[in-house]
MMTF fields as JSON, N, C-alpha, C and O atoms, coordinates in Angstrom:
{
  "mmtfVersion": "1.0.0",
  "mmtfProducer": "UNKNOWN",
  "numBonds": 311,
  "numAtoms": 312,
  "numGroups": 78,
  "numChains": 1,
  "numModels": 1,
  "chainsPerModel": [1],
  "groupsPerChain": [78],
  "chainIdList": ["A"],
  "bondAtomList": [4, 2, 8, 6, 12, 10, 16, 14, 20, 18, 24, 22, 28, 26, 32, 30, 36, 34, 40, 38, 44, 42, 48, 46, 52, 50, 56, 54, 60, 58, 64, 62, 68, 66, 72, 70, 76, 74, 80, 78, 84, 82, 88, 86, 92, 90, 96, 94, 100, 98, 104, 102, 108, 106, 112, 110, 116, 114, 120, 118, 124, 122, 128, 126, 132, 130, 136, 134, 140, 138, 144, 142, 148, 146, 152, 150, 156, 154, 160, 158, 164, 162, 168, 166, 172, 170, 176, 174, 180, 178, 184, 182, 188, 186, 192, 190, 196, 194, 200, 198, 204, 202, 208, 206, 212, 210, 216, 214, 220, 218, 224, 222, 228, 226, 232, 230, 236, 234, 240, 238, 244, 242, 248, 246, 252, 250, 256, 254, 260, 258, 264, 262, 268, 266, 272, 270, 276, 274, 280, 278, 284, 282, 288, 286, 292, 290, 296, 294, 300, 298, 304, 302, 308, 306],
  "bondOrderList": [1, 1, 1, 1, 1, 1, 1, 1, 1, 1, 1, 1, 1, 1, 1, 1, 1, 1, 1, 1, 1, 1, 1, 1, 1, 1, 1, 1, 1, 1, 1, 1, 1, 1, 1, 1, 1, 1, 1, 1, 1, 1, 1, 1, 1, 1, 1, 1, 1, 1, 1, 1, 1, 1, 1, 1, 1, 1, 1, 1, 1, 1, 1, 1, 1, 1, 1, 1, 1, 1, 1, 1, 1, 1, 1, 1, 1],
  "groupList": [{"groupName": "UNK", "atomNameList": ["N", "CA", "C", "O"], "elementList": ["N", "C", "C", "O"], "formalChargeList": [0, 0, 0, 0], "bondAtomList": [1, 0, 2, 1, 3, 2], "bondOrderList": [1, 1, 2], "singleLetterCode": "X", "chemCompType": "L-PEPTIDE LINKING"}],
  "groupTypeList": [0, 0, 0, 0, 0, 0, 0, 0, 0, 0, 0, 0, 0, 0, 0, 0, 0, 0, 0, 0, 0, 0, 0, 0, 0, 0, 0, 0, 0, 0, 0, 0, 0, 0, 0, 0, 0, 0, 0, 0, 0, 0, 0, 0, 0, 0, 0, 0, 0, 0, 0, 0, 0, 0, 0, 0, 0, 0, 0, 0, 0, 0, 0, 0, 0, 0, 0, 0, 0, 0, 0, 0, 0, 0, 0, 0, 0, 0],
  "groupIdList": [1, 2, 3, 4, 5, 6, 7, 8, 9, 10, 11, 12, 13, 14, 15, 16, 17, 18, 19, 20, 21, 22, 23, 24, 25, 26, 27, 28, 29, 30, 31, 32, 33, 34, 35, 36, 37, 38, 39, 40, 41, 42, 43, 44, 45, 46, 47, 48, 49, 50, 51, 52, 53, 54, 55, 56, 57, 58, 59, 60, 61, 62, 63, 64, 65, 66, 67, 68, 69, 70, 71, 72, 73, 74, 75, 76, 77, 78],
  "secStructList": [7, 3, 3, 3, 7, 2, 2, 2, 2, 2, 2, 2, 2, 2, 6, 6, 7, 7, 2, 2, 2, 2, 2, 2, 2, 6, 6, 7, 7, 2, 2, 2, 2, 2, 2, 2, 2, 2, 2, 7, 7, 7, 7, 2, 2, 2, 2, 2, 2, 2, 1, 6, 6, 6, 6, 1, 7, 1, 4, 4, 4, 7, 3, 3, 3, 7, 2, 2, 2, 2, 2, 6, 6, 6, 6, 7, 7, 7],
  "xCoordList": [0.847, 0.0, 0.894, 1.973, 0.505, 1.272, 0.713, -0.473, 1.265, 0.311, 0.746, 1.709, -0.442, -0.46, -0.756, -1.742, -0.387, -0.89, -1.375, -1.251, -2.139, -2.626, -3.674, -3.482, -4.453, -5.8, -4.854, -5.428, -3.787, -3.214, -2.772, -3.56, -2.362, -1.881, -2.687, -2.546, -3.961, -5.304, -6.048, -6.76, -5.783, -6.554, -5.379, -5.803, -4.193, -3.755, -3.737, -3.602, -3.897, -3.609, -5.361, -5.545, -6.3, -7.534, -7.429, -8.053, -6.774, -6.474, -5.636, -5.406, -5.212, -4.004, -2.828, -2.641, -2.312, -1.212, 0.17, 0.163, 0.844, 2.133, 2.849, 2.673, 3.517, 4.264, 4.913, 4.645, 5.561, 6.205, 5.6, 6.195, 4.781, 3.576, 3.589, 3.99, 3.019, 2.289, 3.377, 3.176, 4.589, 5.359, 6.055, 6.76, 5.648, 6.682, 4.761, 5.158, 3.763, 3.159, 3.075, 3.378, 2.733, 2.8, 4.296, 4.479, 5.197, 6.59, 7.465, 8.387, 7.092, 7.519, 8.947, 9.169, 9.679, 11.019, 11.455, 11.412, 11.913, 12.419, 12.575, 11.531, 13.381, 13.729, 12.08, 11.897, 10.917, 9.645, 8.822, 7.846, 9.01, 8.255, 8.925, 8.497, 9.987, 10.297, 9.275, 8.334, 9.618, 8.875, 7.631, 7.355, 6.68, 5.244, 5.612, 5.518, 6.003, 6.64, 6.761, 6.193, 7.67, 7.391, 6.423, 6.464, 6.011, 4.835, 5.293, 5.274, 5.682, 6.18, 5.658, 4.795, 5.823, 5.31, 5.763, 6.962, 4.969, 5.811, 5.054, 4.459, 4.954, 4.533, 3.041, 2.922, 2.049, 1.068, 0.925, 0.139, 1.963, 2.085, 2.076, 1.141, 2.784, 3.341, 1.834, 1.376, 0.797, -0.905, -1.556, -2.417, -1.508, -2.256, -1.798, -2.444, -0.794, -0.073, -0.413, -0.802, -0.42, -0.814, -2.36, -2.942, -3.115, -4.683, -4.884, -6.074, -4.156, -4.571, -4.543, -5.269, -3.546, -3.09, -4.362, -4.701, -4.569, -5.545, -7.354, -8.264, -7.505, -8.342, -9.535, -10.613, -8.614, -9.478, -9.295, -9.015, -9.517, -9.157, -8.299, -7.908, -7.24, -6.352, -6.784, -6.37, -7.64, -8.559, -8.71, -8.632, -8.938, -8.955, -7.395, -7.48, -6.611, -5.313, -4.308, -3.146, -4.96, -4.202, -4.688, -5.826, -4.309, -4.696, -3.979, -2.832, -4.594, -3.903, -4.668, -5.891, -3.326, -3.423, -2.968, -1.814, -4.003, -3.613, -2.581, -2.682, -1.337, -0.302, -1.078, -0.301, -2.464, -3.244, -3.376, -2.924, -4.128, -4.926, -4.195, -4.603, -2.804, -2.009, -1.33, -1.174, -1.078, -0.673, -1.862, -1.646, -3.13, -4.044, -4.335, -5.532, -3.726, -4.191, -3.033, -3.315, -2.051, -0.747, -0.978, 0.045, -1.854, -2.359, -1.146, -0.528, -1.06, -0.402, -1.509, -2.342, -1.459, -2.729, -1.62, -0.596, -1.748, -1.239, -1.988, -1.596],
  "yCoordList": [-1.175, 0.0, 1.241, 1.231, 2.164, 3.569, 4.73, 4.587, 5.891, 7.233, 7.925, 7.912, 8.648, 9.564, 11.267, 11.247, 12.279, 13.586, 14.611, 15.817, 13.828, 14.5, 15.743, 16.958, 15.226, 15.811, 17.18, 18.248, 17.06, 17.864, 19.054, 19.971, 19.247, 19.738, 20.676, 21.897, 19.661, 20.411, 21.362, 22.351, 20.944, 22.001, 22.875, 23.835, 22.963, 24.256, 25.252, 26.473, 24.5, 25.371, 25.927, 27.034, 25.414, 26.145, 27.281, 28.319, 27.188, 28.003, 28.941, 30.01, 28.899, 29.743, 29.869, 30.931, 28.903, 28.248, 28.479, 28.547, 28.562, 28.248, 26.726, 26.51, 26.045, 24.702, 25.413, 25.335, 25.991, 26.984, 28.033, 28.654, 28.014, 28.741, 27.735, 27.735, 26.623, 25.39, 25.014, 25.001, 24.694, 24.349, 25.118, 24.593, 26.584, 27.326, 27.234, 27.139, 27.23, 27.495, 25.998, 25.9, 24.957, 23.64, 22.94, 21.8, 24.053, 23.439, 22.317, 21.688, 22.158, 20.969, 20.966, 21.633, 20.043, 20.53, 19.987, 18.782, 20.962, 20.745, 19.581, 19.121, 18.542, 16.653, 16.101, 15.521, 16.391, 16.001, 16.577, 15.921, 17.649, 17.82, 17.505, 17.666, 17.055, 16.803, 15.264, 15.099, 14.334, 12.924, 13.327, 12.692, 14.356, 14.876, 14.647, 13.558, 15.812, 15.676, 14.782, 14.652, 13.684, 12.405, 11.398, 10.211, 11.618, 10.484, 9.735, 8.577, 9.804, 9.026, 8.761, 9.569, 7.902, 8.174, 9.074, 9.345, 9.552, 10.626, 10.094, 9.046, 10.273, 10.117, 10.852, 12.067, 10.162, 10.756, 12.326, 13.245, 12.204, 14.056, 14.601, 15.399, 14.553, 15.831, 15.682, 16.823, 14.766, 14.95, 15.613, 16.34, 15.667, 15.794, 17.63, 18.168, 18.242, 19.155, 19.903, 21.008, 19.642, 20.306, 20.12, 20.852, 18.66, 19.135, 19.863, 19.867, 20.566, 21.686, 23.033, 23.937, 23.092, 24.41, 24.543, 25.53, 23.773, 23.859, 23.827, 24.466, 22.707, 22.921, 22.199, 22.652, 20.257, 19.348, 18.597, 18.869, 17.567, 15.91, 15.761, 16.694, 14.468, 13.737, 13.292, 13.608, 12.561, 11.818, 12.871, 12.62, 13.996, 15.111, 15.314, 16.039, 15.149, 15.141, 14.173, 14.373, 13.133, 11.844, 10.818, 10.637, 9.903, 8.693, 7.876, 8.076, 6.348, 5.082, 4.605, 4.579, 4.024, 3.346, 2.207, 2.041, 0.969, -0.241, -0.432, 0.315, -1.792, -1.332, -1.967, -1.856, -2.803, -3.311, -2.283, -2.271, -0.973, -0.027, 0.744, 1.225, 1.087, 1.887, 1.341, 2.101, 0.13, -0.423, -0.47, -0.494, -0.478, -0.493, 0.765, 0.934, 1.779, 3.118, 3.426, 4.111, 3.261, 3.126, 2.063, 1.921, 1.378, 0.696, -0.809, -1.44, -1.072, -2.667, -3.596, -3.009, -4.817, -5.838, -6.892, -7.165, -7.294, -8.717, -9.862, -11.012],
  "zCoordList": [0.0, 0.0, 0.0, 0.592, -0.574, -1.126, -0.455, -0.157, -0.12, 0.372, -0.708, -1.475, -0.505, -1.417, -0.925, -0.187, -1.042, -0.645, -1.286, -1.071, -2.378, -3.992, -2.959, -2.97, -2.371, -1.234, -0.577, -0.364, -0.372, 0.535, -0.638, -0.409, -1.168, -2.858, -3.152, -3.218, -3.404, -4.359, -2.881, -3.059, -1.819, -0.84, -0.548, 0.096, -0.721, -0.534, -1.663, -1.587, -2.714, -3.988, -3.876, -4.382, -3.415, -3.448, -2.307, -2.525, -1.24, -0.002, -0.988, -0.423, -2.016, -2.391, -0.975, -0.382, -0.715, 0.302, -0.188, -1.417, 0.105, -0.567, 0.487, 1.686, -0.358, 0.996, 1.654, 2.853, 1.431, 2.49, 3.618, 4.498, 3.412, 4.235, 5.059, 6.222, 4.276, 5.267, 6.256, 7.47, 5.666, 6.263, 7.542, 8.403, 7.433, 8.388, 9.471, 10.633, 9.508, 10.167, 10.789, 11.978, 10.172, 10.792, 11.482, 11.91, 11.397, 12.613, 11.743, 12.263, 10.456, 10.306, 9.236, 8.225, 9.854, 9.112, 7.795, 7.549, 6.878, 5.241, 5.32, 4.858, 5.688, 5.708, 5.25, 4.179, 6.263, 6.409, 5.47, 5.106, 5.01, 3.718, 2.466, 1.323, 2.834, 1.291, 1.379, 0.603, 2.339, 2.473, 1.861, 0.843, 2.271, 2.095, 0.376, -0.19, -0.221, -1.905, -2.471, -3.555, -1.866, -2.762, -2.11, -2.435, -1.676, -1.553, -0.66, -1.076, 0.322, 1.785, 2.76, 3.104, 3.409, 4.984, 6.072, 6.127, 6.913, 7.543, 9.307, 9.055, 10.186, 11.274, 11.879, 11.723, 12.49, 12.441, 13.208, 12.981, 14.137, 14.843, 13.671, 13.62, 12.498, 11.451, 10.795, 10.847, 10.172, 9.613, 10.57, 10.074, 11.715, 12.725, 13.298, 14.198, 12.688, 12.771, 11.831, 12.208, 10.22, 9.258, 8.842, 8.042, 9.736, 10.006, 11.007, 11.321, 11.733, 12.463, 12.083, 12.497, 11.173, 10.625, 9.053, 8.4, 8.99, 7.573, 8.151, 7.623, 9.595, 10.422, 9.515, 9.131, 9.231, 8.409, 9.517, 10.684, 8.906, 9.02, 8.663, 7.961, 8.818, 8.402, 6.734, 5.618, 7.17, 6.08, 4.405, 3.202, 5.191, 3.945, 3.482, 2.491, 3.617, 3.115, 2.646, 2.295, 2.708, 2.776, 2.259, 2.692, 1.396, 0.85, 0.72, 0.322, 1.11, 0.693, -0.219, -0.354, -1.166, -2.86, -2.674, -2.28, -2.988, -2.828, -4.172, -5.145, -4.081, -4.993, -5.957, -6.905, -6.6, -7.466, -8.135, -9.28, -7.518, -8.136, -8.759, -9.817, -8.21, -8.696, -10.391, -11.346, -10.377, -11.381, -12.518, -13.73, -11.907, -13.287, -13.264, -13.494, -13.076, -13.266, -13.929, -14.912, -13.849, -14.787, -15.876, -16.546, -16.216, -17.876, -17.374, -18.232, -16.049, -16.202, -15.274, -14.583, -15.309, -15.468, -14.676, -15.303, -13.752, -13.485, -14.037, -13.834]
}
C-alpha cells in the first residue's frame, strides 16, 4: 500500500497556500516535507499538525493506494 498527498496539494492550492507557508506554520522541518513531496510516509504528529493548521481531518489530506490499483491506473494488469 502507497500514500499519497494529492488531497493535501489540491486544498492548498484552493487556499491559495504556498508549501512553504504550510510548512513554516505547521513546525515541520524541510527533511519532512520533502517525504510529504514524494509520496512518503511521515509520522502521524506531522498529519495531525498540518490538520490543524488547515483545520481538516487527516482523512482530507491523505490517501492510501492499494499497490493493485495503482498499477491499473498506470495501464499494467497482473
Amino acid at each position: 500500500m502507497e500514500v499519497s498527498y494529492k488531497k493535501l496539494w489540491v486544498m492548498l492550492a484552493n487556499r491559495e497556500m504556498s508549501k512553504a507557508e504550510l510548512r513554516k506554520l505547521a513546525g515541520i522541518s524541510p527533511a519532512t516535507f520533502t517525504k510529504l513531496r514524494r509520496n512518503q510516509e511521515v509520522s502521524l504528529s506531522v498529519l495531525l499538525k498540518i490538520a490543524d493548521v488547515l483545520d481538516c481531518d487527516a482523512g482530507d489530506i491523505i490517501s492510501f493506494i492499494k499497490e493493485n490499483k495503482r498499477e491499473e491506473c498506470n495501464g499494467y494488469k497482473e
